[in-house]
PyMOL Python script that loads the backbone (N, CA, C, O; Angstrom):
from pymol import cmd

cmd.read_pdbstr("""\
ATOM      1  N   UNK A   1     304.930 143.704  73.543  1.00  0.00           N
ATOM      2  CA  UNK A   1     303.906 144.352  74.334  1.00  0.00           C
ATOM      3  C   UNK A   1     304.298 144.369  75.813  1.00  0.00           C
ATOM      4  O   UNK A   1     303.985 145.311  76.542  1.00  0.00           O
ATOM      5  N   UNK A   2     305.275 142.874  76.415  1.00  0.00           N
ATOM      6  CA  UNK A   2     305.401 143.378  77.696  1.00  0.00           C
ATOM      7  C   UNK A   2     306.463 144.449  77.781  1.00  0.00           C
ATOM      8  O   UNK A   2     306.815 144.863  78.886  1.00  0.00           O
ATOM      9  N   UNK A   3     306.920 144.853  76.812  1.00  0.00           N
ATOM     10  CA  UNK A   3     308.151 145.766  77.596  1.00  0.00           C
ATOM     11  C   UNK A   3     307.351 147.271  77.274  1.00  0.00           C
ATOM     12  O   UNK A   3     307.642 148.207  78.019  1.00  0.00           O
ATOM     13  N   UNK A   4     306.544 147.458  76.386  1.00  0.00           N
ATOM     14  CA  UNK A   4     305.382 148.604  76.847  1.00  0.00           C
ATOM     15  C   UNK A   4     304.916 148.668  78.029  1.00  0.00           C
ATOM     16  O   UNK A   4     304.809 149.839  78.395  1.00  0.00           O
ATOM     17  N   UNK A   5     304.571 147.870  78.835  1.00  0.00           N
ATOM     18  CA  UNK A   5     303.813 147.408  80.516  1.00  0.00           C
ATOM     19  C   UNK A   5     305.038 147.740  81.055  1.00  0.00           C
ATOM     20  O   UNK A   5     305.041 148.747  81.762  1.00  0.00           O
ATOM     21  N   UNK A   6     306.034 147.178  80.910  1.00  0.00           N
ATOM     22  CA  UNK A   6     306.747 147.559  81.891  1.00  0.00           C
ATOM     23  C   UNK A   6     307.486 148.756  82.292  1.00  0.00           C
ATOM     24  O   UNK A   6     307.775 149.139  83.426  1.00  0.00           O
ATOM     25  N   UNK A   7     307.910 149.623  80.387  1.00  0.00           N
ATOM     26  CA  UNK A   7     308.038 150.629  80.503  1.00  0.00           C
ATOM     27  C   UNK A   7     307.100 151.948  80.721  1.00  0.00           C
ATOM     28  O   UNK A   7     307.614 153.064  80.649  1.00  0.00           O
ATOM     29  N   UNK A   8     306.267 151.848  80.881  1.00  0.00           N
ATOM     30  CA  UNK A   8     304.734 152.854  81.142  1.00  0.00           C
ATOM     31  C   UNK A   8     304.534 152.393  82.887  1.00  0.00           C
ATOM     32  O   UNK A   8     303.663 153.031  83.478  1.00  0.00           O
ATOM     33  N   UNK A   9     305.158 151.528  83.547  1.00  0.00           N
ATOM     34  CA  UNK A   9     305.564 151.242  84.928  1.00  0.00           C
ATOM     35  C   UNK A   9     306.555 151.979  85.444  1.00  0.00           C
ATOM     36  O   UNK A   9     306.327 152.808  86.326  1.00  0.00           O
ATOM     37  N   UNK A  10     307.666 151.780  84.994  1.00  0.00           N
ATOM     38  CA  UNK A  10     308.779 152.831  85.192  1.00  0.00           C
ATOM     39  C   UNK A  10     308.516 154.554  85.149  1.00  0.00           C
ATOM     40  O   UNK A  10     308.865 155.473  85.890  1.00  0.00           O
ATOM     41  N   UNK A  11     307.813 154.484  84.034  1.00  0.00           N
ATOM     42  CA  UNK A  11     307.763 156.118  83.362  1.00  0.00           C
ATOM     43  C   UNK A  11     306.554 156.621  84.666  1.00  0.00           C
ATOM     44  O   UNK A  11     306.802 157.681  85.241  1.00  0.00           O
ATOM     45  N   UNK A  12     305.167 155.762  85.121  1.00  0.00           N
ATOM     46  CA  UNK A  12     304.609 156.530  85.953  1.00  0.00           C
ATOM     47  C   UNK A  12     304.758 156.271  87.565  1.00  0.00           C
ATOM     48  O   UNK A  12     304.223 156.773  88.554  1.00  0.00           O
ATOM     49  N   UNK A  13     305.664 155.326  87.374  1.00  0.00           N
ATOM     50  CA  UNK A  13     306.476 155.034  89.056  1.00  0.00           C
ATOM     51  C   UNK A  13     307.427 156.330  89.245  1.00  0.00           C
ATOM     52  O   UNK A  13     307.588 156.663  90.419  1.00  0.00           O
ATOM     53  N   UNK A  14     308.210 157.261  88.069  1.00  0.00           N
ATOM     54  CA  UNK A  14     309.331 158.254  88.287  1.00  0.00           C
ATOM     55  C   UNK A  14     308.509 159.497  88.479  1.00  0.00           C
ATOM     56  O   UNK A  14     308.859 160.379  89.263  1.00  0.00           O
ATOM     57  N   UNK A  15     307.097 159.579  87.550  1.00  0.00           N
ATOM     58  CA  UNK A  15     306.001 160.305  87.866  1.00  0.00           C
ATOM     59  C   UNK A  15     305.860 160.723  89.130  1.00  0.00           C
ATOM     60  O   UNK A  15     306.169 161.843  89.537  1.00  0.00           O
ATOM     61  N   UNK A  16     305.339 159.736  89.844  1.00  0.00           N
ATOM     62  CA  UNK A  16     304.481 159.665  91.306  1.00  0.00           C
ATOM     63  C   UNK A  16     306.012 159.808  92.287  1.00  0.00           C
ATOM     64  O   UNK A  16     305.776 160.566  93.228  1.00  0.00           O
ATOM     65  N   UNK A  17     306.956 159.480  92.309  1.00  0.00           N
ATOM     66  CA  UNK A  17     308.141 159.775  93.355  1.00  0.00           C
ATOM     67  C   UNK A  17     308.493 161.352  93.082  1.00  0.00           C
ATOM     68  O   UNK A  17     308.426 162.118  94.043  1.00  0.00           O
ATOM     69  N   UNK A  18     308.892 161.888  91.712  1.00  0.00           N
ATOM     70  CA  UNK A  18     309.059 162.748  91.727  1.00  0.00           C
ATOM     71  C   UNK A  18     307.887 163.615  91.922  1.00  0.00           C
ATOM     72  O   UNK A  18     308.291 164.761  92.117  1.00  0.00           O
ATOM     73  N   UNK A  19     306.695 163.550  91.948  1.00  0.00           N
ATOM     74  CA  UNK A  19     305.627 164.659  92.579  1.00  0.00           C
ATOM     75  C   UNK A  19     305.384 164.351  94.066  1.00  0.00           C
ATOM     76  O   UNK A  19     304.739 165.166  94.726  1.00  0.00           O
ATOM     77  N   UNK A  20     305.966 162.965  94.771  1.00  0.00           N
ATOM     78  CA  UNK A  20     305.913 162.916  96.192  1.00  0.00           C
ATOM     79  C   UNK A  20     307.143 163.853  96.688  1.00  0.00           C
ATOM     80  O   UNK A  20     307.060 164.431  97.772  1.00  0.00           O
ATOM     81  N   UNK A  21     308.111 163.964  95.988  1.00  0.00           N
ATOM     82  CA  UNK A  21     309.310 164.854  96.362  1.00  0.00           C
ATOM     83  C   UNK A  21     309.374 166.536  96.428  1.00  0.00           C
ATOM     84  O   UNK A  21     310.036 167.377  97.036  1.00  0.00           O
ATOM     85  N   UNK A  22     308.234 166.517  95.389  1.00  0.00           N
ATOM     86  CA  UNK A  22     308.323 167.936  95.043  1.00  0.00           C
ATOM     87  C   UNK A  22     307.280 168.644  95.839  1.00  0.00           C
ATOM     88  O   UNK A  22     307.226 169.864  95.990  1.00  0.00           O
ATOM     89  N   UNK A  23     306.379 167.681  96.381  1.00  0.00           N
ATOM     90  CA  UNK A  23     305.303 167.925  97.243  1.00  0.00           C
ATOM     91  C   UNK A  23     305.100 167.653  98.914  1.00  0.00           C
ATOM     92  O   UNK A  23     304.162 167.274  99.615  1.00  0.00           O
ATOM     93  N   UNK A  24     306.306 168.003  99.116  1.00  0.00           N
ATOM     94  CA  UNK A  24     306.807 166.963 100.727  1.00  0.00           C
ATOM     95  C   UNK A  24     306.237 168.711 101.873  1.00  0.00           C
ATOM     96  O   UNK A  24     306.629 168.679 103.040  1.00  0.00           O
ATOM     97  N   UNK A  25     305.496 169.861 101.483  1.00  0.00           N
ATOM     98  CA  UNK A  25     305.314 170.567 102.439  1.00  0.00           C
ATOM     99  C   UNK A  25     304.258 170.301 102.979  1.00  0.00           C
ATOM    100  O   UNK A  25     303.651 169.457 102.320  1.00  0.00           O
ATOM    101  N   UNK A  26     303.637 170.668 104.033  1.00  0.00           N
ATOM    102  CA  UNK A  26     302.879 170.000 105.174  1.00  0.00           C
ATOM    103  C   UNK A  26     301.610 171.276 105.087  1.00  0.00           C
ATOM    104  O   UNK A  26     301.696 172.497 104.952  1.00  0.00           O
ATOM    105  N   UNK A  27     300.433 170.338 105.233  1.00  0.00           N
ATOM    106  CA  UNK A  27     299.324 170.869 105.160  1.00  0.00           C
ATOM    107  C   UNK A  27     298.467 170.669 106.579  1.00  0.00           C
ATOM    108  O   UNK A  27     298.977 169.833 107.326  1.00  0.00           O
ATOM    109  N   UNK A  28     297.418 171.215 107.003  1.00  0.00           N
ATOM    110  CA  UNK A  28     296.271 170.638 107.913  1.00  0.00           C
ATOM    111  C   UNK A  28     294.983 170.663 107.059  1.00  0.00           C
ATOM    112  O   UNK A  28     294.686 171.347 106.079  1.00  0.00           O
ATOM    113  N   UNK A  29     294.381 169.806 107.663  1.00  0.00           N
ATOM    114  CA  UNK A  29     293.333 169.393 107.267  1.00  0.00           C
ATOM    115  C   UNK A  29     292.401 169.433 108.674  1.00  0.00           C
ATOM    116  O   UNK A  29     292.728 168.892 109.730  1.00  0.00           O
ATOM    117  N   UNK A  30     291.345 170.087 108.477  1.00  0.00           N
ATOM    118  CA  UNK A  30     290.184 170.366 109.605  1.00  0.00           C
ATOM    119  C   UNK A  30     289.089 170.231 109.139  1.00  0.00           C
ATOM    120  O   UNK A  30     288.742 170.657 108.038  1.00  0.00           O
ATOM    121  N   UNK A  31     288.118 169.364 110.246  1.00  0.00           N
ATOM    122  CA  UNK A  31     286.907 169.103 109.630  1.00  0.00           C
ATOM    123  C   UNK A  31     286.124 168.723 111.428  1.00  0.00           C
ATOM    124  O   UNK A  31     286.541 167.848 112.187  1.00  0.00           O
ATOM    125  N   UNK A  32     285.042 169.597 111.685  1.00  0.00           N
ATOM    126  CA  UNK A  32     284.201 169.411 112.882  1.00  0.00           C
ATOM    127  C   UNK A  32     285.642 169.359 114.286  1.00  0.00           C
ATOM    128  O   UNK A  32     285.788 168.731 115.334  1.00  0.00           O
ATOM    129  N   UNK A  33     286.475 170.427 113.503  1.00  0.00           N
ATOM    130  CA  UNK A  33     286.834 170.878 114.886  1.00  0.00           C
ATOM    131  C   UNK A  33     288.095 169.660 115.080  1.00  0.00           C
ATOM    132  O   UNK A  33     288.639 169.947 116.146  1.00  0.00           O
ATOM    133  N   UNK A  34     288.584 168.771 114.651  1.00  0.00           N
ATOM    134  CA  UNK A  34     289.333 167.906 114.477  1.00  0.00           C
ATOM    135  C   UNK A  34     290.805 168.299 113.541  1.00  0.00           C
ATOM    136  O   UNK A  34     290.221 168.115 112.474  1.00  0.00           O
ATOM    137  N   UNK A  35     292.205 168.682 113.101  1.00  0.00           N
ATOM    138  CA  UNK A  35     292.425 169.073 112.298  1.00  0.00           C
ATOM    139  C   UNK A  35     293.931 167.529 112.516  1.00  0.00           C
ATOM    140  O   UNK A  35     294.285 166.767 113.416  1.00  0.00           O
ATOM    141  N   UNK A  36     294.273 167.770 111.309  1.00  0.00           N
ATOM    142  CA  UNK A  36     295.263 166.765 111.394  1.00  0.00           C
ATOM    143  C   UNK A  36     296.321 167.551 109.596  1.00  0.00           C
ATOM    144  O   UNK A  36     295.991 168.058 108.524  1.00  0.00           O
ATOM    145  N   UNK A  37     297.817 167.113 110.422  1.00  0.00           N
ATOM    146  CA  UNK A  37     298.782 167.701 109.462  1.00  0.00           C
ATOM    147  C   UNK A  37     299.438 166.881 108.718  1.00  0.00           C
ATOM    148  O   UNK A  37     300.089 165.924 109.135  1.00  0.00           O
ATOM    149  N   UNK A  38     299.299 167.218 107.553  1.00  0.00           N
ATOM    150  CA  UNK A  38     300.220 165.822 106.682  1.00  0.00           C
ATOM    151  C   UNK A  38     300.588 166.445 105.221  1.00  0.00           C
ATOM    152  O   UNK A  38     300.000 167.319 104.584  1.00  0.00           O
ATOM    153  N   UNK A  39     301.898 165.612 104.870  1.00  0.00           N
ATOM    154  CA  UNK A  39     302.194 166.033 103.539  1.00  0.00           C
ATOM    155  C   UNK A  39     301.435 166.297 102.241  1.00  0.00           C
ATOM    156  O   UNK A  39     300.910 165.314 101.718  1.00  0.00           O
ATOM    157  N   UNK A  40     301.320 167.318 101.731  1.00  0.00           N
ATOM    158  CA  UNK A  40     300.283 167.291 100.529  1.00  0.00           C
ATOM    159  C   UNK A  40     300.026 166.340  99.118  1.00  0.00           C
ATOM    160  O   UNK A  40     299.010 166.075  98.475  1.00  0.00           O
ATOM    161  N   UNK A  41     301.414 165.979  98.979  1.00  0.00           N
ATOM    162  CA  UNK A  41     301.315 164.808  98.275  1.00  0.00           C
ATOM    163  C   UNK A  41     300.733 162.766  99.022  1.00  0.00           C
ATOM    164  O   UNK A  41     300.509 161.748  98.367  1.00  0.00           O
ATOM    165  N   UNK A  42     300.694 163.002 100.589  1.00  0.00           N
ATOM    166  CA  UNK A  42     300.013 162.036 100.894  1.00  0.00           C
ATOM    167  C   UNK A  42     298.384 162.615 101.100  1.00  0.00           C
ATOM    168  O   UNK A  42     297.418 161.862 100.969  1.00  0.00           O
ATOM    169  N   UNK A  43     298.273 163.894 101.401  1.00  0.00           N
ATOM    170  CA  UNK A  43     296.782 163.942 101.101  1.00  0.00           C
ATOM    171  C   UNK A  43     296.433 163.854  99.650  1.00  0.00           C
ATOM    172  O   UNK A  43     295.399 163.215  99.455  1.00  0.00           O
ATOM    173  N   UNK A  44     296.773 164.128  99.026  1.00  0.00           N
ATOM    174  CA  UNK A  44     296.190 164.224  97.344  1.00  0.00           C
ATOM    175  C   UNK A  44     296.170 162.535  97.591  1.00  0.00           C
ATOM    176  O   UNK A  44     295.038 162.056  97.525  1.00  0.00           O
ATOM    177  N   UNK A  45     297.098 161.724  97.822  1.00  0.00           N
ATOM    178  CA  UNK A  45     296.983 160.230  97.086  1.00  0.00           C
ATOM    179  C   UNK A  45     296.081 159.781  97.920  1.00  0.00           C
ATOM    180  O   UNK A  45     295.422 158.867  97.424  1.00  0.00           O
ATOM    181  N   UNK A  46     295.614 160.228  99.639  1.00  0.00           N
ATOM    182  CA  UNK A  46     294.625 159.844 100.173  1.00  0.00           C
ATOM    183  C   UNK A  46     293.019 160.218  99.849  1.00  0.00           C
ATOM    184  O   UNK A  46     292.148 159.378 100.073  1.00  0.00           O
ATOM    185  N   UNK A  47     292.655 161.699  99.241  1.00  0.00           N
ATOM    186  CA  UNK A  47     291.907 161.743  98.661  1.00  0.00           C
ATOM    187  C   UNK A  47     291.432 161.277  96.912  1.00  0.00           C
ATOM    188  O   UNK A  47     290.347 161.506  96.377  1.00  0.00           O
ATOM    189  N   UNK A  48     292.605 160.592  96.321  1.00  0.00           N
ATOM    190  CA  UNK A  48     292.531 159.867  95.022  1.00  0.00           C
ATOM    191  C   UNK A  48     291.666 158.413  95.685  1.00  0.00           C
ATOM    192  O   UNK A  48     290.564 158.003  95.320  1.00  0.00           O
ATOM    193  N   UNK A  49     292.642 157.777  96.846  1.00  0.00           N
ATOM    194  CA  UNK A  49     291.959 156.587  97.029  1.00  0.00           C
ATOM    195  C   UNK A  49     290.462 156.426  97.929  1.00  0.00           C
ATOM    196  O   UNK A  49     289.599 155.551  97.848  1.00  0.00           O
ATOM    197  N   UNK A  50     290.533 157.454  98.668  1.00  0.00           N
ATOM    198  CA  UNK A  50     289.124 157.146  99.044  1.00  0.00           C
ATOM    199  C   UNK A  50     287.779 157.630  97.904  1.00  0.00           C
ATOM    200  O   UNK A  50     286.577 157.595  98.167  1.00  0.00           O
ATOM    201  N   UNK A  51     288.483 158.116  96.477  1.00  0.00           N
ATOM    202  CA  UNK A  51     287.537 158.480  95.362  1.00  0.00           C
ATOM    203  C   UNK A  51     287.525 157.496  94.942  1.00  0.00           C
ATOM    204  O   UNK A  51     286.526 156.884  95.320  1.00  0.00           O
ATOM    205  N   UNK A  52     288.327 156.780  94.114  1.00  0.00           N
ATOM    206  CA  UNK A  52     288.180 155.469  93.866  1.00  0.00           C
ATOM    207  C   UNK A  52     287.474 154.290  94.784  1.00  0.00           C
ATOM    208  O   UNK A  52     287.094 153.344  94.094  1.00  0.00           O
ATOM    209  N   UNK A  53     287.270 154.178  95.933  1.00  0.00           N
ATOM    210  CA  UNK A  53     286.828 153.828  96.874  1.00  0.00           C
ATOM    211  C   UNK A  53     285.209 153.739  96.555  1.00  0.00           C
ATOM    212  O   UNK A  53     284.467 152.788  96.308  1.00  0.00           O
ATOM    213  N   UNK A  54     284.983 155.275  96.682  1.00  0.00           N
ATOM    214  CA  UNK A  54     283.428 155.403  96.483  1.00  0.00           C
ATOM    215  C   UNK A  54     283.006 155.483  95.148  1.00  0.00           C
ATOM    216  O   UNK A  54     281.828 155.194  94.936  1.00  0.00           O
ATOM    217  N   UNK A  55     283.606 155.764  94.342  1.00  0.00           N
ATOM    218  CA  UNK A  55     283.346 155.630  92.690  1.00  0.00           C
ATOM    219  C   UNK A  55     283.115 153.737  92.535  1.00  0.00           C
ATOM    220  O   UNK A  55     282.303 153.369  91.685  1.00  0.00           O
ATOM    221  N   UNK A  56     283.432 153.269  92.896  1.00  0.00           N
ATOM    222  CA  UNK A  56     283.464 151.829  92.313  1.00  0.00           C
ATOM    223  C   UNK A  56     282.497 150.993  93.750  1.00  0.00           C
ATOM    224  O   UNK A  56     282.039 149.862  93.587  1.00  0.00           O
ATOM    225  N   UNK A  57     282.334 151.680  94.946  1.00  0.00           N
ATOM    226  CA  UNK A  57     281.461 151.595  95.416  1.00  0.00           C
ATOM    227  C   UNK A  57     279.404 151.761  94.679  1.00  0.00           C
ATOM    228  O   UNK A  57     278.517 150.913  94.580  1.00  0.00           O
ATOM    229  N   UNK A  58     279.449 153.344  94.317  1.00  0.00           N
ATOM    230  CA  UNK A  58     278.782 153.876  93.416  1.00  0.00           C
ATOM    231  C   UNK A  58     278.459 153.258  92.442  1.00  0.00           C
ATOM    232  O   UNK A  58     277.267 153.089  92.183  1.00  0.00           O
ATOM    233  N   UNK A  59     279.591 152.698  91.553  1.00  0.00           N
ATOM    234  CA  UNK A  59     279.100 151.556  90.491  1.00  0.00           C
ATOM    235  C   UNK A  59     278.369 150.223  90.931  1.00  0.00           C
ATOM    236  O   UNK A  59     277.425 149.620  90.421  1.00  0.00           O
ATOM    237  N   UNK A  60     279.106 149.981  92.014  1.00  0.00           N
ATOM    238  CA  UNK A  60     278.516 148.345  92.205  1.00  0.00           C
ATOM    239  C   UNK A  60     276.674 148.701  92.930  1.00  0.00           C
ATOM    240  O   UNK A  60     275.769 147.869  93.005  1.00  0.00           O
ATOM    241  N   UNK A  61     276.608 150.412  93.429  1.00  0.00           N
ATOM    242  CA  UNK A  61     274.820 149.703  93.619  1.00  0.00           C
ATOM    243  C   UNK A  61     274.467 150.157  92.692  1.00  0.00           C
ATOM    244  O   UNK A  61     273.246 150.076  92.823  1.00  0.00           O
ATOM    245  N   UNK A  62     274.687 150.702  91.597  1.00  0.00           N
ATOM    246  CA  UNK A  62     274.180 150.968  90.421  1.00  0.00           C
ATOM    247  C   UNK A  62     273.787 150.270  89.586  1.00  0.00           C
ATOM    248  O   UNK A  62     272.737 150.374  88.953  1.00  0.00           O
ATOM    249  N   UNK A  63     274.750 149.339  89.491  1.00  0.00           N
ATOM    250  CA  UNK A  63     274.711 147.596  88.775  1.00  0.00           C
ATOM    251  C   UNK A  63     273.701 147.302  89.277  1.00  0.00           C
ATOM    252  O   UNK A  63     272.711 147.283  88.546  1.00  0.00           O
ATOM    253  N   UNK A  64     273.561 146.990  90.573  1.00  0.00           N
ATOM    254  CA  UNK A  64     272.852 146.200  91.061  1.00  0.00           C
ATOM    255  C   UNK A  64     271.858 146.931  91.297  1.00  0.00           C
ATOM    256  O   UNK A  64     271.063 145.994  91.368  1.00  0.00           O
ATOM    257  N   UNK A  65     271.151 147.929  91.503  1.00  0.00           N
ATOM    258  CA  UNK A  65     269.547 148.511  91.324  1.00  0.00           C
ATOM    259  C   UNK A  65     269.244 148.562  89.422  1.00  0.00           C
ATOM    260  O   UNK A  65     268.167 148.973  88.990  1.00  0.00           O
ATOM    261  N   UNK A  66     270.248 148.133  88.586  1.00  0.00           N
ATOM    262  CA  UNK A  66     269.964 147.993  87.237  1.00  0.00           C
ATOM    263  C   UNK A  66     269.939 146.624  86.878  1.00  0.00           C
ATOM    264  O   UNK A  66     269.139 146.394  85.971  1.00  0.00           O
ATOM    265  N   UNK A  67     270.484 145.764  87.249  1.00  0.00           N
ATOM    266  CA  UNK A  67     270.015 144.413  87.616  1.00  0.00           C
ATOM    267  C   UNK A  67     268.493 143.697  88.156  1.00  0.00           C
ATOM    268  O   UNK A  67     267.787 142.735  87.853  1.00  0.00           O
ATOM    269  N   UNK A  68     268.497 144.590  88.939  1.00  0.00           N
ATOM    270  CA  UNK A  68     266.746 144.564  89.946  1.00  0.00           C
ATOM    271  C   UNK A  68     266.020 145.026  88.943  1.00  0.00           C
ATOM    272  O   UNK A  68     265.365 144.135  88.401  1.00  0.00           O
ATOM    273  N   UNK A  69     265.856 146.325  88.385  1.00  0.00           N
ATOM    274  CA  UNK A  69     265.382 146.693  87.688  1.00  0.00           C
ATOM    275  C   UNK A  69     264.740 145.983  86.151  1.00  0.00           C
ATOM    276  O   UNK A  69     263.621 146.058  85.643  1.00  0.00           O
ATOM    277  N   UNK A  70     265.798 145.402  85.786  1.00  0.00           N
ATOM    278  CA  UNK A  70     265.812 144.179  84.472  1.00  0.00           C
ATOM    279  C   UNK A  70     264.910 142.998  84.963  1.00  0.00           C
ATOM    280  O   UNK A  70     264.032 142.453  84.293  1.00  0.00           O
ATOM    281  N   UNK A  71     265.213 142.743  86.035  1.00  0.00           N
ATOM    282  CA  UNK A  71     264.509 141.244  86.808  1.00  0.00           C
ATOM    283  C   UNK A  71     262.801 141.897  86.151  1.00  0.00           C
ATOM    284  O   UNK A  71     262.153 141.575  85.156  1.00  0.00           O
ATOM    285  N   UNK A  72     262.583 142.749  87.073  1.00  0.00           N
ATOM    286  CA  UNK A  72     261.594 143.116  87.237  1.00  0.00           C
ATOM    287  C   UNK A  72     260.179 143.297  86.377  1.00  0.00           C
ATOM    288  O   UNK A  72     259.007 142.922  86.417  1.00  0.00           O
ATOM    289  N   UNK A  73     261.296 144.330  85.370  1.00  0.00           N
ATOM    290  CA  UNK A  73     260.329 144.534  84.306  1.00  0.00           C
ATOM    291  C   UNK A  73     260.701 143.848  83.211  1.00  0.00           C
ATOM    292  O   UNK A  73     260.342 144.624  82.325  1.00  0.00           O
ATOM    293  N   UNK A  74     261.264 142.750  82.573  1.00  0.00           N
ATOM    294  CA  UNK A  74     262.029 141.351  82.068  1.00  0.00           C
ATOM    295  C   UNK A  74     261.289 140.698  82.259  1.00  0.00           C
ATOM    296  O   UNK A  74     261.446 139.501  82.021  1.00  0.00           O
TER     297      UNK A  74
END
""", "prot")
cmd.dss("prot")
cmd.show_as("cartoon", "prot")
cmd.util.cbc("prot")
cmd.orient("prot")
């Protein structure tokens, strides 16, 4: 089983380099008049992580107004 982990490491580490390579042209990004230029493969991975960010943000008050909720009427 570890050499499954490790090979599914390799296989989506060659993934992610080769779509940072293939994706190295330069974008802007503008928002309230502010614009800023950056590679499209670092915006895609910057908008992956600030989703994950708020997705698991999102979960944790969810938990926890379903937690309150249980107290309550429990």
């Amino acid at each position: 089983m570890r050499y499954v982990y490790i090979s599914l490491i390799v296989v989506v580490t060659a993934v992610v380099l080769l779509f940072k390579i293939q994706n190295f042209d330069a974008v802007t990004v503008s928002l309230f008049g502010a614009g800023i230029t950056m590679p499209t493969s670092l915006l895609i991975i910057v908008v992956y992580t600030l989703g994950m960010v708020t997705g698991s943000a999102l979960l944790g008050l969810l938990r926890g107004w379903v937690k309150g909720a249980m107290r309550q009427g429990g």
